[in-house]
BAVO-909456 format. One line per field, with one value per residue (C-alpha): residue in three letters; y, z, x. Coordinates in nm, 4 decimals, m for minus. Example, Ala and Ser with C-alpha at 12.3 -4.5 7.8 and 13.67 -1.06 7.14 Angstrom:
REM residues 2
type = (ALA; SER)
yy = (m0.4500; m0.1060)
zz = (0.7800; 0.7140)
xx = (1.2300; 1.3670)
REM end
This chain:
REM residues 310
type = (UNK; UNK; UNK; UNK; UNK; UNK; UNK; UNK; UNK; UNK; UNK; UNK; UNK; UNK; UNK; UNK; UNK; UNK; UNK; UNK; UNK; UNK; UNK; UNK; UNK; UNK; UNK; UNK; UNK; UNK; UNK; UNK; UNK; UNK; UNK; UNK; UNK; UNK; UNK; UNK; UNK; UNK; UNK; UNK; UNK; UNK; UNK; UNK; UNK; UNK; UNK; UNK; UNK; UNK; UNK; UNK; UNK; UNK; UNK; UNK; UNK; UNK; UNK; UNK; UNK; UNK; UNK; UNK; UNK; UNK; UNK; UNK; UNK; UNK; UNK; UNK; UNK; UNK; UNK; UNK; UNK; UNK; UNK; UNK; UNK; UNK; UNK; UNK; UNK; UNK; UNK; UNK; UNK; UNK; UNK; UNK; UNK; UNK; UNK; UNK; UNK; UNK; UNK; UNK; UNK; UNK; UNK; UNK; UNK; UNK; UNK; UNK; UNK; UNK; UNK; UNK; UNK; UNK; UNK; UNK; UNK; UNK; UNK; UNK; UNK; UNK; UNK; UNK; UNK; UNK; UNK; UNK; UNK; UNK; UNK; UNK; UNK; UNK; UNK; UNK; UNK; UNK; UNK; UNK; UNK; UNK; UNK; UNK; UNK; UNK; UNK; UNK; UNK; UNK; UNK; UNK; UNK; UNK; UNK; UNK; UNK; UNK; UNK; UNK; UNK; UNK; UNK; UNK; UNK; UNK; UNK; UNK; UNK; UNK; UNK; UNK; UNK; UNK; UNK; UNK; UNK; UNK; UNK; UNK; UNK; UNK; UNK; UNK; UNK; UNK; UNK; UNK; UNK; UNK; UNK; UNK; UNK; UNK; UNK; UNK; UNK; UNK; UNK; UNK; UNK; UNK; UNK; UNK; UNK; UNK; UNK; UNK; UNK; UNK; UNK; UNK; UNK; UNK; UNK; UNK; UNK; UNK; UNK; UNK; UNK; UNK; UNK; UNK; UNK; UNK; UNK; UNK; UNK; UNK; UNK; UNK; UNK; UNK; UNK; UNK; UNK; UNK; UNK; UNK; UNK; UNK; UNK; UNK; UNK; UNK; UNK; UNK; UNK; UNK; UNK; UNK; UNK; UNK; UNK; UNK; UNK; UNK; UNK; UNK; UNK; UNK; UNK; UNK; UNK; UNK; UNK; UNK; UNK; UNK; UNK; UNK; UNK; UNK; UNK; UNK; UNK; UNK; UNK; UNK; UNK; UNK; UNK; UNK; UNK; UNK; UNK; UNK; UNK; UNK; UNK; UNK; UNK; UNK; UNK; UNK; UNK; UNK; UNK; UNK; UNK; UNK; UNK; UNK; UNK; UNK)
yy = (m3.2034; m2.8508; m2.9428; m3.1278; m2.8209; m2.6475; m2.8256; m2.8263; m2.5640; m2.2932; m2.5513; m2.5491; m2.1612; m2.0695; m2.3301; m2.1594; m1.8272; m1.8997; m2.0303; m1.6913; m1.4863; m1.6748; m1.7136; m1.3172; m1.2473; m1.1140; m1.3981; m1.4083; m1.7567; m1.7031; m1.5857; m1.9287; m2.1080; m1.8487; m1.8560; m2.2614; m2.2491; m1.9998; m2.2532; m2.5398; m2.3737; m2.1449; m2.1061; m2.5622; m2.6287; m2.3104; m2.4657; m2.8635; m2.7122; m2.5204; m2.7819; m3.0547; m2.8898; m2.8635; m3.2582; m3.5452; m3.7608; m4.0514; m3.9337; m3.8353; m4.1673; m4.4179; m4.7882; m4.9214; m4.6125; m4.5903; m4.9356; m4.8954; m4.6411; m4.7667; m5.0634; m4.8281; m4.6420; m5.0156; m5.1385; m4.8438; m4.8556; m5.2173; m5.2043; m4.9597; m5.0916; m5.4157; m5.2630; m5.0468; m5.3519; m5.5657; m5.3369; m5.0629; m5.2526; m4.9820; m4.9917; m5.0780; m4.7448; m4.5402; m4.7796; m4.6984; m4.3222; m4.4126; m4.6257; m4.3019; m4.0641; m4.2976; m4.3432; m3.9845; m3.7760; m3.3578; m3.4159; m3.0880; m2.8429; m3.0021; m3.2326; m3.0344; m2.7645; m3.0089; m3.1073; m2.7836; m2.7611; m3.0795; m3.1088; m2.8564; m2.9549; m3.0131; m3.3146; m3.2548; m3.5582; m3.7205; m3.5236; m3.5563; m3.9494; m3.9171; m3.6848; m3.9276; m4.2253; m4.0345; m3.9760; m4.2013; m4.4865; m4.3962; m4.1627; m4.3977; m4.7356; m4.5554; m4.3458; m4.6829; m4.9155; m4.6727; m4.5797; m4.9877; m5.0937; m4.7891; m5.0108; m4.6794; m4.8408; m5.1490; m5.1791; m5.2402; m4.9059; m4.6210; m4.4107; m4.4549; m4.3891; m4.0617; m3.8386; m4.0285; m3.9529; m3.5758; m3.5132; m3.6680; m3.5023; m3.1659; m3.1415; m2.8775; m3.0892; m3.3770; m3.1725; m2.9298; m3.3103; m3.3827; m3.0955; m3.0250; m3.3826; m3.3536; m3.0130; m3.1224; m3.4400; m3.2056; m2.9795; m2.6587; m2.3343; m2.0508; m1.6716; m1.5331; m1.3184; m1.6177; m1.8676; m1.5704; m1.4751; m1.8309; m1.9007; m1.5668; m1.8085; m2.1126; m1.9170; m1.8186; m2.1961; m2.3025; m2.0169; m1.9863; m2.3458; m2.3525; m2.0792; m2.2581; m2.5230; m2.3329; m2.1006; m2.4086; m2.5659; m2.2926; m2.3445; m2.7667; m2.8768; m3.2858; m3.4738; m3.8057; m4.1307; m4.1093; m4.4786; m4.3997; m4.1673; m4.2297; m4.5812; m4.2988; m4.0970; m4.4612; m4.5460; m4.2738; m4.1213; m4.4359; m4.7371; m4.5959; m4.4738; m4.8256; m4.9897; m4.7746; m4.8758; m5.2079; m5.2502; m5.0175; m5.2767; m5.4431; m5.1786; m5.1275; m4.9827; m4.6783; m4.3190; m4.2591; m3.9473; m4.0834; m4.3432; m4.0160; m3.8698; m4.1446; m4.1852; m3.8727; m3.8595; m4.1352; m3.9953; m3.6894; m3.5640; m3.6742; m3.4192; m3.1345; m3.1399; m3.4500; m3.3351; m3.2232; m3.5342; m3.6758; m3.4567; m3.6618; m3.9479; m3.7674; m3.8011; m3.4419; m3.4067; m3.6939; m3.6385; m3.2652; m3.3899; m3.6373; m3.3820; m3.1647; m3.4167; m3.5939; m3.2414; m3.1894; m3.4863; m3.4582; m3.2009; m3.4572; m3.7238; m3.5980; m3.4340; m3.7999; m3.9435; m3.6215; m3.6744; m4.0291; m3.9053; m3.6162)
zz = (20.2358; 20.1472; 19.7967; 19.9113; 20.1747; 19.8768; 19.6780; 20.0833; 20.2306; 19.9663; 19.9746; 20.3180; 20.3965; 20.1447; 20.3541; 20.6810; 20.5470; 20.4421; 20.7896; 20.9464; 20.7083; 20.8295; 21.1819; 21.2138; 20.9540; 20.6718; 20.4966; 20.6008; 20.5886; 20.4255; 20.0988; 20.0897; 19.8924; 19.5962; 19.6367; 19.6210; 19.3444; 19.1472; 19.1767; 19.0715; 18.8394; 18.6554; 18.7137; 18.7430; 18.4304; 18.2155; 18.3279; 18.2150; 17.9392; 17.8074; 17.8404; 17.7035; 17.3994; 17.3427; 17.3997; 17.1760; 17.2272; 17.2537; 17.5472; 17.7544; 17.8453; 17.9904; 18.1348; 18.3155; 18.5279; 18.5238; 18.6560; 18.9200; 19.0900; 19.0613; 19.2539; 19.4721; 19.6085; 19.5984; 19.8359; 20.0554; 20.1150; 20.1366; 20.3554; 20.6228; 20.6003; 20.7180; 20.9994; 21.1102; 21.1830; 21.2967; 21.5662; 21.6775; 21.5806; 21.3226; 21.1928; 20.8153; 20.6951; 20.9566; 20.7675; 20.4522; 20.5748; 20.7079; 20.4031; 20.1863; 20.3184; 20.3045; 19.8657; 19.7814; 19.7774; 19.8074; 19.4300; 19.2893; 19.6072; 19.7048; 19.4617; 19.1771; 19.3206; 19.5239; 19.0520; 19.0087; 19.2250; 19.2242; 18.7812; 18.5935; 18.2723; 18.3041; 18.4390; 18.3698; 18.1833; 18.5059; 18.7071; 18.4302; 18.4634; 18.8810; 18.8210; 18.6300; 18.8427; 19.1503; 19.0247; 18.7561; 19.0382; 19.3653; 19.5006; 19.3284; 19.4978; 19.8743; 19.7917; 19.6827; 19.9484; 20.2249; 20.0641; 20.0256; 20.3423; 20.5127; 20.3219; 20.2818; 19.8643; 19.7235; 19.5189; 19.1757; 19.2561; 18.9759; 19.2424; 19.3970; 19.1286; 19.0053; 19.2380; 19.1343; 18.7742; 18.8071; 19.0510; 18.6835; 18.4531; 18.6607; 18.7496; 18.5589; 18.5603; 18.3785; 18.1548; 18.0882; 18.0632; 17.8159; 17.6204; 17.5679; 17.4729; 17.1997; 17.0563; 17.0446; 16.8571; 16.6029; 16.6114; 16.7000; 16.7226; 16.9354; 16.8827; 17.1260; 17.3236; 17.4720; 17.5292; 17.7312; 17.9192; 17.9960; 18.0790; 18.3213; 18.4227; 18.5521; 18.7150; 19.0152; 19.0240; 19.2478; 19.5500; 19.5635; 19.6132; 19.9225; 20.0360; 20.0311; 20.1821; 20.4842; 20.5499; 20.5603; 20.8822; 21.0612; 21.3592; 21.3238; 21.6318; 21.6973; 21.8189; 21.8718; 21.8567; 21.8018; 21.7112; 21.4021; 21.3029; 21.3217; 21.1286; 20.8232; 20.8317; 20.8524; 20.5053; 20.3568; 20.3970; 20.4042; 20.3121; 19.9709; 19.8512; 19.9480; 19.7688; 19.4606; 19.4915; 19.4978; 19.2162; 19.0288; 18.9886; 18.7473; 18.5204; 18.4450; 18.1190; 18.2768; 18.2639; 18.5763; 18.5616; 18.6026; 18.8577; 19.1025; 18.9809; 19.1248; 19.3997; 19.5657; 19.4399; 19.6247; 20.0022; 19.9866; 20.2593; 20.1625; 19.9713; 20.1204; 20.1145; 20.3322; 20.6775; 20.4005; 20.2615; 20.6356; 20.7125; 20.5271; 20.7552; 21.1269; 21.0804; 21.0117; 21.3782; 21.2733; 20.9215; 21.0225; 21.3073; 21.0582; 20.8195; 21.0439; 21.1983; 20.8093; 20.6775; 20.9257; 20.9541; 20.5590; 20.5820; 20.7210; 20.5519; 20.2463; 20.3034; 20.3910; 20.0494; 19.8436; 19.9809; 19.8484; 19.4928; 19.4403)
xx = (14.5652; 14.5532; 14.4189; 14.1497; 14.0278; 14.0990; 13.7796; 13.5919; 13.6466; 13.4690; 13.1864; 13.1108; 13.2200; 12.9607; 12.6840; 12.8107; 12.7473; 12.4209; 12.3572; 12.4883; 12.2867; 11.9681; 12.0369; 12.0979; 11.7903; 11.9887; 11.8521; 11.4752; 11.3850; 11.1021; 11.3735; 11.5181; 11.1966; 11.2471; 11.5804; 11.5550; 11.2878; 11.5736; 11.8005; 11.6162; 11.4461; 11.6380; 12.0364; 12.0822; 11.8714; 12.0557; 12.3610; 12.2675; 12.0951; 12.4248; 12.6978; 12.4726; 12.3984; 12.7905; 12.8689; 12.8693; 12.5905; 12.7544; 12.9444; 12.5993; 12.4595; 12.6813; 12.4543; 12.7504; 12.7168; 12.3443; 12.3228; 12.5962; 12.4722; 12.1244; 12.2569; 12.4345; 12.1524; 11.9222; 12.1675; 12.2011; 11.8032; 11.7510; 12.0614; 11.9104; 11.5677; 11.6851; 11.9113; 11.6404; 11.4116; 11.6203; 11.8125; 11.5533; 11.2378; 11.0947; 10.7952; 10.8333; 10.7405; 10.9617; 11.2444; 11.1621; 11.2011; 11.5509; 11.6001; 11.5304; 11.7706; 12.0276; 11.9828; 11.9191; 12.2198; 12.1915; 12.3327; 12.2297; 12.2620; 12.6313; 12.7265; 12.7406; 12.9503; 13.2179; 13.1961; 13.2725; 13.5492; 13.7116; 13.7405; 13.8859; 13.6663; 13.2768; 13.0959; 12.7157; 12.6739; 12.7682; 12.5498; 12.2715; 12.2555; 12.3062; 11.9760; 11.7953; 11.8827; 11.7497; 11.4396; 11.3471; 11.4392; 11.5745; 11.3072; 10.9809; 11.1109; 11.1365; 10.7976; 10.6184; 10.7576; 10.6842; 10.3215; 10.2256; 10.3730; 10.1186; 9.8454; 9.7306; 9.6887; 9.6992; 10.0838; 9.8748; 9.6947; 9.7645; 9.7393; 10.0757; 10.2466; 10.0420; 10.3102; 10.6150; 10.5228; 10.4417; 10.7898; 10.9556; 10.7791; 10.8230; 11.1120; 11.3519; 11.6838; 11.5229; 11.3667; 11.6729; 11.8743; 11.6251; 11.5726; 11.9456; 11.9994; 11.7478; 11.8458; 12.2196; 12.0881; 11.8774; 12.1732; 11.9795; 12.1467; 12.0520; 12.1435; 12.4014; 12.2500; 12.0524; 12.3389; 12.5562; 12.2256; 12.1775; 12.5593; 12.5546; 12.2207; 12.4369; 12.7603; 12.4902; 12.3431; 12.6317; 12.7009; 12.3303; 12.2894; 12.5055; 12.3616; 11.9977; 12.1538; 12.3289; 11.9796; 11.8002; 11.9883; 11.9020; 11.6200; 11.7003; 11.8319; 11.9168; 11.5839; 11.5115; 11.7006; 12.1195; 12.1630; 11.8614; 12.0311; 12.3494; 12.2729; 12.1230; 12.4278; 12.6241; 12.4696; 12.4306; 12.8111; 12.9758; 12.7740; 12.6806; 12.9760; 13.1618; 12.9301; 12.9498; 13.3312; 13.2916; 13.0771; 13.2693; 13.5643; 13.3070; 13.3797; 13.7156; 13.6719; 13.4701; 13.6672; 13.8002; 13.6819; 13.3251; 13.4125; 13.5317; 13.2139; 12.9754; 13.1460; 13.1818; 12.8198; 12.7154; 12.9116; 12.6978; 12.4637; 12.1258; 11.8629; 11.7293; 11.3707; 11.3837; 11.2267; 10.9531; 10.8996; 10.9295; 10.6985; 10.3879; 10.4659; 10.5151; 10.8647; 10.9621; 11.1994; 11.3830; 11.4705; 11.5218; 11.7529; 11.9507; 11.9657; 12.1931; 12.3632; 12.4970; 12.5165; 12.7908; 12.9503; 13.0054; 13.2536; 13.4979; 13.3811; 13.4295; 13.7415; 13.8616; 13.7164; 13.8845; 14.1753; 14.2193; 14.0350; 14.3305)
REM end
């Protein structure tokens, strides 16, 4: 047990302290956006960038794994859509909400640094194909199936799927993945003075992460239903990951040290900007609210997972 509060324990000190610095204003909260943006834009794309353009290609792109967790995060949303109809009587788009936090994992804010921790040798091409999977798939089905059961378009409309395209195309991960996949293929070489800058880049992606993370709790407090969100938290901490199990069996031939990968990918809390996203549909309290309450609960629940994983 120690060994797995070991890989824990830094993770969620370092969230805590981020909480402690914004609830006492060391932090100001309105630090954490740049501090966010830093990470997302700078330090977590040096670092993919970097260890990409060191790896054989072959070894980058694995479509057993793709497709697993793919199906992983499909059946976690379908999943809680259903249950969310069928037990509290949501409205289709409030389930797609529901059915949204429970397929998008916080992969880059917590996953990546419980990676970090947990491997002594480097796992980005996992977390490069959990990245792509997210947002290439994950993140467009919920967005269109919440948008076309609104009616607020028709599903053939372009329009729906103008946003999806630009949060691809825009967002740094996928296009450090992408560049550092095609200057390792062209074999580029870069002088040294950039690589260490961008090395000294990644080592802050990680602490300020959690710290993002931790600043951002503070001010939520729990609102709204228990049993919605405790059917979220349900899916997304336990459902998920089971699944990804399961299906995993279908590959034996998978390293094992992607098959730990995915699934302690796939027990994370779900993403942080999801009261935003709640937000556009008058959901913000609840996704706030759930975001707290799974945030939390991960701690143990991961612990629990780890220490089976060691």
């Amino acid at each position: 047990m120690d060994a797995v509060l070991n890989i824990t324990a830094p993770i969620f000190f370092l969230i805590l302290l981020g909480y402690v610095g914004g609830r006492f204003h060391f932090i100001p909260k309105e630090f954490l956006p740049g501090l966010s943006k830093f990470v997302m834009y700078f330090a977590l794309p040096a670092l993919v960038f970097t260890k990409l353009l060191s790896m054989d290609l072959q070894s980058l792109i694995n479509p057993h794994y793709l497709v697993i967790y793919a199906l992983g995060g499909v059946s976690s949303f379908a999943f809680t859509v259903l249950l969310s109809r069928l037990l509290f009587r949501d409205q289709w788009e409030q389930s797609g909400l529901r059915g949204l936090g429970a397929a998008m994992p916080n992969s880059a804010f917590v996953g990546f640094p419980i990676l970090l921790q947990f491997f002594d040798h480097s796992m980005v091409h996992a977390f490069a194909m959990v990245v792509m999977v997210e947002n290439v798939i994950l993140f467009p089905i919920g967005l269109i199936f919440i948008e076309t059961v609104l009616g607020k378009r028709n599903a053939r409309d372009n329009a729906i799927f103008v946003p999806v395209a630009k949060r691809i195309i825009s967002n740094p991960i996928i296009v450090a993945v992408f560049s550092g996949v095609v200057c390792s293929a062209l074999g580029f070489s870069f002088p040294a003075f950039m690589m260490r800058g961008l090395e000294m880049l990644a080592m802050g992606s990680a602490p300020a992460a959690l710290i993002v993370i931790g600043g951002s709790l503070v001010g939520l407090s729990v609102k709204g239903s228990l049993g919605q969100m405790s059917l979220v938290a349900f899916s997304k901490l336990v459902f998920f990951p089971c699944v990804v199990a399961l299906l995993l069996t279908l590959a034996p031939n998978m390293a094992s040290d992607l098959k730990v990968a995915m699934i302690i990918f796939a027990a994370l809390p779900m993403f942080s900007i999801y009261p935003i996203v709640g937000g556009e549909y008058g959901e913000q309290s609840f996704c706030a609210s759930t975001l707290l309450i799974t945030t939390v609960l991960s701690f143990f629940t991961l612990s629990v997972l780890l220490r089976f994983l060691v």
